[in-house]
N, C-alpha and C positions, 0 to 999 in steps of 0.2 A: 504494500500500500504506500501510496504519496502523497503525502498532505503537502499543500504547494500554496504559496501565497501567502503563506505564514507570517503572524512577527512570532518569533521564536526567542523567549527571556536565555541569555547564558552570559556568565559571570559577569550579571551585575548590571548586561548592557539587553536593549531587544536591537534586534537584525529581523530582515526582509528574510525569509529562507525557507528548504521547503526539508522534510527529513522523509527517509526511506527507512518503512516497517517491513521487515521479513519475519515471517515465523514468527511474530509479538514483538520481538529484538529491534530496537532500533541501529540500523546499518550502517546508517550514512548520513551526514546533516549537511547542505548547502546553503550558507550565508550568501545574500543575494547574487543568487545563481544565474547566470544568462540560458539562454535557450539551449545552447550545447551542455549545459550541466545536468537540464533537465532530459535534454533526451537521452542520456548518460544515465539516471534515473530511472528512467522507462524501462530498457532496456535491461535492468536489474531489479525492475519489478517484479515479485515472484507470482501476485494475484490478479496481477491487472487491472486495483484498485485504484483510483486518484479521484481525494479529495480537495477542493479548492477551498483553503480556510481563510479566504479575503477578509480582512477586517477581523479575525480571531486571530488569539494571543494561546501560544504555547506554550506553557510552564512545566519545569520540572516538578514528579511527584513528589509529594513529604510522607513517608511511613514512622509513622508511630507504633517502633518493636515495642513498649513499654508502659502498660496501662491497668488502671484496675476499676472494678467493677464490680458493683456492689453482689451481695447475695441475694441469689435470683427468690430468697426468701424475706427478701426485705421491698420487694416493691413498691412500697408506699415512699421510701425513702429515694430511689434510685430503680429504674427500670435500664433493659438492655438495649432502649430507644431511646430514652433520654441521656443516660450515660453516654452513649455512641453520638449522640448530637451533638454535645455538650463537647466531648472531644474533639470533635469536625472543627465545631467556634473555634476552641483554643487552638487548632493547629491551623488554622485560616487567620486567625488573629494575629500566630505568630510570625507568617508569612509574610503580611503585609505592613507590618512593623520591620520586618529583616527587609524589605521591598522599599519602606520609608526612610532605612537606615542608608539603604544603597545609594539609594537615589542621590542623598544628602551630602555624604561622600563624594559622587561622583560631579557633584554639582560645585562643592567647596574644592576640590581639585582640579578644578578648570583653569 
C-alpha cells in the first residue's frame, strides 16, 4: 500500500511525502518525492493499494507497554472502557505537549 500526499511528522519536522506498506511493515518513506520516486513506489507495491492522504497528517504510533487497571470487580470505580479512554486522553495529551515542546524549540532555534 501507498499513502501518497502525505504531511508525514518525523523528528520534530512535517514533510510532503508519501510511505510504502508491505506486509503491515512500513518499507520505505519519501520526503517530497517527485514523480520518479513514486513510480519507484509503485513498482514495489506489493497490493496495489494507493491511498491519496491530501491534506492528512501522519504521525508516528505511541504504545503504552505499561498500564493498570482496575479490578474488573470494582466497576463502579473504574470500568475497562473508561480506564482504556482515560488512557487514550493521557497518551494524546502527552503527544501534543511533546508536539508543543517541539515546535517551540524548533521555533527558538531559528
Amino acid at each position: 500500500m501507498i499513502l501518497k500526499n502525505a504531511k508525514i511528522y518525523s523528528e520534530g519536522l512535517i514533510h510532503k511525502g508519501a510511505l510504502l506498506i508491505n506486509n503491515g511493515i512500513i518499507s520505505e518513506i519519501k520526503f517530497n518525492p517527485q514523480e520518479s520516486d513514486l513510480k519507484k513506489l509503485t513498482k514495489r507495491n506489493q497490493d496495489n493499494k494507493e491511498i491519496d492522504c491530501q491534506g492528512k497528517l501522519i504521525l508516528p504510533g505511541i504504545i503504552d507497554i505499561h498500564s493498570h487497571l482496575r479490578d474488573m470487580d470494582q466497576s463502579e470505580k473504574e470500568t475497562f472502557l473508561t480506564g482504556t479512554r482515560e488512557h487514550l486522553f493521557l497518551e494524546l495529551l502527552l503527544f501534543f505537549v511533546c508536539q508543543t515542546l517541539s515546535l517551540l524549540q524548533f521555533l527558538l532555534n531559528r
